[in-house]
C-alpha positions in Angstrom: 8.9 11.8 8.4 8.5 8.4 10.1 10.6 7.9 13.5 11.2 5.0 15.7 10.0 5.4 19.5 11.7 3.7 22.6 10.6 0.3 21.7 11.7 0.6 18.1 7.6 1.0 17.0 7.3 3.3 14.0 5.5 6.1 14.4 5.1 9.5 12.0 3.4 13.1 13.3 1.8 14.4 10.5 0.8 17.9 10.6 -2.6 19.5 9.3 -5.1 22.3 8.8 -8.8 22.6 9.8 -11.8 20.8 11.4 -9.9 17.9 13.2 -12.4 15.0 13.1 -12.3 15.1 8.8 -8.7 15.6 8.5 -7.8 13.1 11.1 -10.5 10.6 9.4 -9.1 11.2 5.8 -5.2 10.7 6.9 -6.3 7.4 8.2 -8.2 6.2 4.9 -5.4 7.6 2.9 -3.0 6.0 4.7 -4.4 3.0 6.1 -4.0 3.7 9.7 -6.5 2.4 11.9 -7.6 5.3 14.5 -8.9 3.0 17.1 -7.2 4.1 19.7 -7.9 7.8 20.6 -7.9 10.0 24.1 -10.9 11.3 25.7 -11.4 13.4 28.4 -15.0 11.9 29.2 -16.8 15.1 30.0 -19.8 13.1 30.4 -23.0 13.0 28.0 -24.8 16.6 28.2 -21.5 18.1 27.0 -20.1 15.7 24.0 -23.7 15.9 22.7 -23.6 19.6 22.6 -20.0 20.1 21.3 -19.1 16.5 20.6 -15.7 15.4 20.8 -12.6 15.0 18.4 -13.1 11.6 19.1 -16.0 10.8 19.4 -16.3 12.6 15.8 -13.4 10.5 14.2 -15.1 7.2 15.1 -18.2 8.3 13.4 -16.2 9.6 10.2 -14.0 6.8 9.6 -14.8 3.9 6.9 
């Protein structure tokens, strides 16, 4: 389902299931998107190397 937003830029909101980082990584490869741009809440070092972020996780998965 691929919409338009406000300044007529397409945009789709896929939906899936499981670990985040891999199925965010393979809808990228499969579809060509480029994830460069994703949100962080920049908890600071000591916690994103014990639970890591989405992010974070998504920049080290993709090709």
């Amino acid at each position: 389902m691929q919409k338009r937003g406000a300044a007529g830029t397409p945009y789709a909101c896929p939906i899936g299931v499981g670990d985040p980082a891999p199925a965010i990584a393979k809808y990228a490869a499969d579809t060509g998107v480029d994830p460069s741009f994703m949100g962080i809440r920049g908890r600071g070092t000591a916690p994103d190397l014990l639970a890591g972020s989405v992010g974070t996780r998504v920049i080290h998965q993709s090709r």
